[in-house]
C-alpha positions as CSV (number, residue, x, y, z in Angstrom):
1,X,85.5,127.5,135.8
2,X,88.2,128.9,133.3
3,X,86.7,131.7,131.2
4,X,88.2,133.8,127.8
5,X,88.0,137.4,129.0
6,X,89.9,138.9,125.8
7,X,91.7,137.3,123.0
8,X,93.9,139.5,120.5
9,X,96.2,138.4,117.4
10,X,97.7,140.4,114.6
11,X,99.2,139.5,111.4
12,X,100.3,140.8,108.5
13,X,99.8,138.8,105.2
14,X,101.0,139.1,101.6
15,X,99.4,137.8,98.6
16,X,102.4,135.1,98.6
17,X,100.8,133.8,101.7
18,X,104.0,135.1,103.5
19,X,103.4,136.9,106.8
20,X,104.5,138.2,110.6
21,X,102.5,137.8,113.6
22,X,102.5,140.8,116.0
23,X,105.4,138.3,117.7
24,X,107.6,139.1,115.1
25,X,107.7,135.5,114.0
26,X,107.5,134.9,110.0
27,X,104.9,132.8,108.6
28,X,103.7,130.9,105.3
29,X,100.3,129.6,105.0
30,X,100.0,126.3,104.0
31,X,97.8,124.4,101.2
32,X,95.6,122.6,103.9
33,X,94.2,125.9,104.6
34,X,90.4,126.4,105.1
35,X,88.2,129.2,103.6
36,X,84.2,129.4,104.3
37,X,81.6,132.2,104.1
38,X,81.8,131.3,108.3
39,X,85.5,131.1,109.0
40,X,88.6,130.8,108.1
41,X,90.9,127.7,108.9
42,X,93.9,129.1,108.6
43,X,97.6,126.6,108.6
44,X,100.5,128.3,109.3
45,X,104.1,126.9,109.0
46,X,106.3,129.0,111.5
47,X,109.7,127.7,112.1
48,X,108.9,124.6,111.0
49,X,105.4,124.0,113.6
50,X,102.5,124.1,111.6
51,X,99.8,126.5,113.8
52,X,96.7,126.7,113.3
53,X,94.5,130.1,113.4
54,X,90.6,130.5,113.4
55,X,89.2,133.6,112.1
56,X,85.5,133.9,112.2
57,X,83.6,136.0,110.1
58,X,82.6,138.0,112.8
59,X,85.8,138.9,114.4
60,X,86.6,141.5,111.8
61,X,84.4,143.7,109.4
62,X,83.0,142.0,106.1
63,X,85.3,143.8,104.1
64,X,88.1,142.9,106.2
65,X,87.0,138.8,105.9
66,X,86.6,139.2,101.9
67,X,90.1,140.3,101.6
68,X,91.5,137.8,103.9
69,X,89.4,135.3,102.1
70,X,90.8,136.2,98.6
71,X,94.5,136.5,99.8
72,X,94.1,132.6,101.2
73,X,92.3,131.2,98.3
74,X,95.3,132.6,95.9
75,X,98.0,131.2,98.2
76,X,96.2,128.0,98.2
77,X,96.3,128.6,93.9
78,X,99.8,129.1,94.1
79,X,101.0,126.1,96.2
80,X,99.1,123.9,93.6
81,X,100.8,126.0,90.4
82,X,103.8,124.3,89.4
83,X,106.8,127.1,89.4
84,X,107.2,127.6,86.2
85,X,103.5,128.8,86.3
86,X,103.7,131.5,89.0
């Protein structure tokens, strides 16, 4: 039986909802984007695949998942904003 020892990811978001995973690769998280008090559903568009990263509430301090939240939730806000809005 196949069994997750360790799983690690870094990223680096903006309040644009531009980022870089630890890859190097640059990101922009799209409008189909999840947030709950639980986790976080979170679509990226890198290179032009759309990825898909899952960040529980428990895999970083509550601090750390408010913040996240709130920079998702205005990205989301922004894609919806026409551009003469933003």
């Amino acid at each position: 039986m196949w069994r997750l020892q360790h799983w690690h990811l870094e990223f680096v978001l903006n309040n644009k909802g531009e980022g870089r995973l630890s890859t190097g690769e640059h990101f922009k998280v799209l409008k189909r984007t999840w947030v709950t008090p639980f986790v976080c559903l979170i679509y990226i568009d890198v290179d032009t695949q759309i990825r898909l990263l899952m960040v529980w509430a428990d895999m970083v301090n509550d601090a750390q998942y408010r913040h996240l939240c709130r920079l998702l939730l205005r990205a989301k806000i922004q894609q919806t904003k026409p551009s003469s809005e933003i």
